[in-house]
N, C-alpha and C positions, 0 to 999 in steps of 0.2 A: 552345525553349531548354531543354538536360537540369537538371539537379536540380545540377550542380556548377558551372556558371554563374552561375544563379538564387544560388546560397549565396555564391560571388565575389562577386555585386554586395548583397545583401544585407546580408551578416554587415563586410563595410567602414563600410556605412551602421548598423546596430547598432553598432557599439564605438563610432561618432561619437556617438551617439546618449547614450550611456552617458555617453561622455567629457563632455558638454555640461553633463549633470545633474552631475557629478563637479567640473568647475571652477566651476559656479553654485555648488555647494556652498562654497565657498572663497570664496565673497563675493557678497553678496546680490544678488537682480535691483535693487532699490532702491537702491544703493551703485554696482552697476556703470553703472544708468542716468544717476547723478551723472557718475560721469565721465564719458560720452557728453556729456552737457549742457554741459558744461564743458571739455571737449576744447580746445584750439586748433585748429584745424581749417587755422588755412594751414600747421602745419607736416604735419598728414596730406595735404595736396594737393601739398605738394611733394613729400613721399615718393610719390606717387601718378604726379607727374611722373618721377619720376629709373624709377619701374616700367614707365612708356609708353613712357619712351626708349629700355630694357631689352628692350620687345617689337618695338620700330622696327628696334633694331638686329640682334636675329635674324632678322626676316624678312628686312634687307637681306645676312645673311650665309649668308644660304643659297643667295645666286646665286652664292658664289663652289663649292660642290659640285653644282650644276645645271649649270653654263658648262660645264666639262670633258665632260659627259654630250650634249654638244647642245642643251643647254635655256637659255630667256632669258625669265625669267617674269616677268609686270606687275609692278610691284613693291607696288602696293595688292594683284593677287592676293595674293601673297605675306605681305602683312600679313594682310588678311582671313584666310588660312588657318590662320596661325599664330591669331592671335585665337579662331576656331573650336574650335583644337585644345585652347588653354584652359579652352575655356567645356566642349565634353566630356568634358575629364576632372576636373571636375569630380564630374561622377555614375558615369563609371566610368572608373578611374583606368586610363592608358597607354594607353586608347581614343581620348586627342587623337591620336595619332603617326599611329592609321590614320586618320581623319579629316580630319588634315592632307596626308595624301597621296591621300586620294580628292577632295579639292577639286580637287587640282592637276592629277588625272589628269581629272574633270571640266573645268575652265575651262584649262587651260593644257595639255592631250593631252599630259602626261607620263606614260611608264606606268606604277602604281601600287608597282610591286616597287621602281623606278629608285630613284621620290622617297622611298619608305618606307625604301631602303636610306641615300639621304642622312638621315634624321632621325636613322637608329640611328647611324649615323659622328657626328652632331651632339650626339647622347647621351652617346658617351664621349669627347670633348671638355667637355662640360659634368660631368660623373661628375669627368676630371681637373682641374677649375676647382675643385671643390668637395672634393678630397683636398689639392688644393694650399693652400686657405684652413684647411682641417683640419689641415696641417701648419705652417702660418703662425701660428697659433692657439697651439701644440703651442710654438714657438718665442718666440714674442711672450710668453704665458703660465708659461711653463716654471716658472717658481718657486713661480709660484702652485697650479699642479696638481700640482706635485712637493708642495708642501706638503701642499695637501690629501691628497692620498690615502696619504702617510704618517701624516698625523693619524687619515683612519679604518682604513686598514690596514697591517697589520704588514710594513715594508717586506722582510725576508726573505721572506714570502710571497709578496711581489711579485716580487722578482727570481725568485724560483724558480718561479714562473707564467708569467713571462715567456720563462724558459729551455725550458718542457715548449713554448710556444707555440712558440715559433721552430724547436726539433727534431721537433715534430710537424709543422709546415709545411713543414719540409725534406723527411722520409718522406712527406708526403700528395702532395708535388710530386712526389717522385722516383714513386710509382706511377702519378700522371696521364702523365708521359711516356711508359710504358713501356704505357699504357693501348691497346688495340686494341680494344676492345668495351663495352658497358655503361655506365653512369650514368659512369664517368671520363673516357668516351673523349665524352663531351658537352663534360664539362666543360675538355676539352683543346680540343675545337675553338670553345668558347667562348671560351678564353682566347687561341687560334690569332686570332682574328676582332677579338679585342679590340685585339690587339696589332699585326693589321692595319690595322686601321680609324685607329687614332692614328698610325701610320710616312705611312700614304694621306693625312695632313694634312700631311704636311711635303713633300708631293713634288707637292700642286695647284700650280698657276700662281701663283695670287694666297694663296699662305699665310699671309705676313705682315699681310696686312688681315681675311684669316681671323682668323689670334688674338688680332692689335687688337680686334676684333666681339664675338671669347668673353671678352677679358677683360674690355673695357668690359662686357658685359652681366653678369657675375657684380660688378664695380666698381660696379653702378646698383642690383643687387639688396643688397649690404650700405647703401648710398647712401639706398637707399628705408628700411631699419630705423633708422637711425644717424638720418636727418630727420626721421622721426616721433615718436620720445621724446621732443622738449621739447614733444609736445602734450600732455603729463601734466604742469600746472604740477607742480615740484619733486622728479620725475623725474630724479633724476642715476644714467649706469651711464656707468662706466668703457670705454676702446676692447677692453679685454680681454674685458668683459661684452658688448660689442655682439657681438663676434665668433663667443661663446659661444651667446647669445640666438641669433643666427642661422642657427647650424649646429642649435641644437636645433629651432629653427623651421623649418628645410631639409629635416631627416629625419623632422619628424610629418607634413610636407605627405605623403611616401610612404608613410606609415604609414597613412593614414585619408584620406578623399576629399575634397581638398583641406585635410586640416588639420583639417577639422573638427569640436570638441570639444579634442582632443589638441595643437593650436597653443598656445592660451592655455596648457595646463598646461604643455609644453615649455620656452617661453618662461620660464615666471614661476620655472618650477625653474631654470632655468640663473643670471636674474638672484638667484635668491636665494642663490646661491653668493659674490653680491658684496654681499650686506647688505641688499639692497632688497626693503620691506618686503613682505608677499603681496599686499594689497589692489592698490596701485598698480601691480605687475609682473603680476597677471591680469589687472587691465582694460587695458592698455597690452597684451599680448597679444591679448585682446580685441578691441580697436580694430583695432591691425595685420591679424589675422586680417579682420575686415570688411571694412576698407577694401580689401584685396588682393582678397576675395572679392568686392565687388561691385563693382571696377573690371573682372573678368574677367566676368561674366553682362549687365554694361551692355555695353563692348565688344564681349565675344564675340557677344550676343545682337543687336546691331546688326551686324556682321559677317556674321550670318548672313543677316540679312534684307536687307543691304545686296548680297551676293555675284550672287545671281540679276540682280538690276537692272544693276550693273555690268555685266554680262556678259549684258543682255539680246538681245546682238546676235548671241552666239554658239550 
């Protein structure tokens, strides 16, 4: 392993590390243990539920991008692998994708490019699940962000930010097109691939049960945050807060390996936009953060051990 790997998996695990000490700071080991103790606990296990449903239901919509390929895989393979793919990127983030596809190419002799290529197609489906709740958000919200961000900034500023962003994006696109070489003409056939890979959903066989699958599965992942919160007696956030919490909670899980450290502080900044105090909006991060995290190392980690046996015949 060279020196820029090593720093990859590293320096992800440092900042969680940092982040950890940063939100403990924000309220005491003794305080947060309080609320552990005190938790309700069936509303975390139901959120806990609506998360297994969340993973049931991607491993069973993945046979609808294998079918067209020639492939008809266990559908416990299927689970177990996705589960796997959780439980590794955990320690290094985006290592589930290959993970999940060297299961497949092991126990179900898919080969490894096929399946990995369906994960990425499954990727920007889930990437547009999660712009489309960002714009939902944006819509549902709209007053209230409006307001804020002309309270802390000068809305002239804003518009006229907004206008360099849109004609700089106009020029940055018009040279990616015209791009034949180098660092743009990446980013062209990225954008090429992207744009392929979402048109290649609307033209499989079974589409419509497709997107039923992505939506229900992004519907069980706000389902699992929105159930958990009355397990903080006197925990009240708004649907507009939940929405908020959980796009901040979305994008620290990619920011650090698996969330962790930066989940809780995510969280507890977004719900504090809606009045809710520190103490109770970090431990309730807190919680969230756990419970998700060690529903995927119990799973995954029995997935794992479960997968050989299953398939001890093959």
């Amino acid at each position: 392993m060279n020196i820029k790997k090593i720093l990859k998996t590293i320096l992800p695990l440092a900042l969680g590390g940092f982040l950890v000490w940063y939100s403990i700071s924000e309220i005491s080991i003794e305080t947060l243990a309080t609320y552990f103790k005190e938790a309700n606990y069936s509303f975390i296990f139901l959120g806990l539920f609506f998360g297994i449903l969340s993973h049931l239901s991607r491993a069973y919509r993945w046979k609808f991008m294998l079918e067209p390929l020639g492939f008809k895989p266990k559908f416990t393979n299927s689970v177990l692998a996705v589960l796997v793919g959780y439980l590794v990127n955990l320690a290094l983030p985006r290592a589930g994708e290959i993970s999940r596809a060297t299961v497949m190419a092991n126990y179900e002799k898919i080969p490894f490019e096929k399946g990995f290529g369906t994960i990425v197609a499954e990727r920007i489906a889930d990437l547009i699940m999660m712009l489309s709740i960002v714009a939902i958000t944006l819509f549902v919200q709209f007053d209230f962000i409006y307001n804020l961000l002309t309270k802390n900034f000068n809305p002239t500023k804003i518009i006229i930010g907004l206008a360099v962003l849109i004609i700089g994006f106009y020029i940055f696109t018009s040279f990616v097109k015209k791009a034949e070489s180098g660092f743009l003409l990446k980013i062209k056939t990225f954008v090429s691939g992207l744009i392929e890979g979402v048109t290649s959903i609307f033209k499989m066989k079974n589409k419509w049960a497709f997107i039923f699958h992505t939506i229900f599965i992004w519907v069980m992942y706000v389902a699992m945050f929105w159930a958990t919160i009355p397990a903080i007696d006197g925990l009240e956030v708004p649907f507009g807060g939940i929405l908020i919490g959980f796009i901040a909670g979305g994008f620290s899980i990619a920011a650090t390996n698996g969330g962790i450290g930066l989940y809780p502080i995510a969280v507890a900044s977004a719900l504090a936009l809606f009045n809710v105090a520190t103490e109770p909006a970090t431990a309730f991060g807190w919680i969230m953060w756990t419970a998700q995290t060690a529903m995927i190392i119990i799973f995954g980690g029995l997935a794992f051990l479960f997968l050989p046996i299953y398939n001890k015949s093959k």
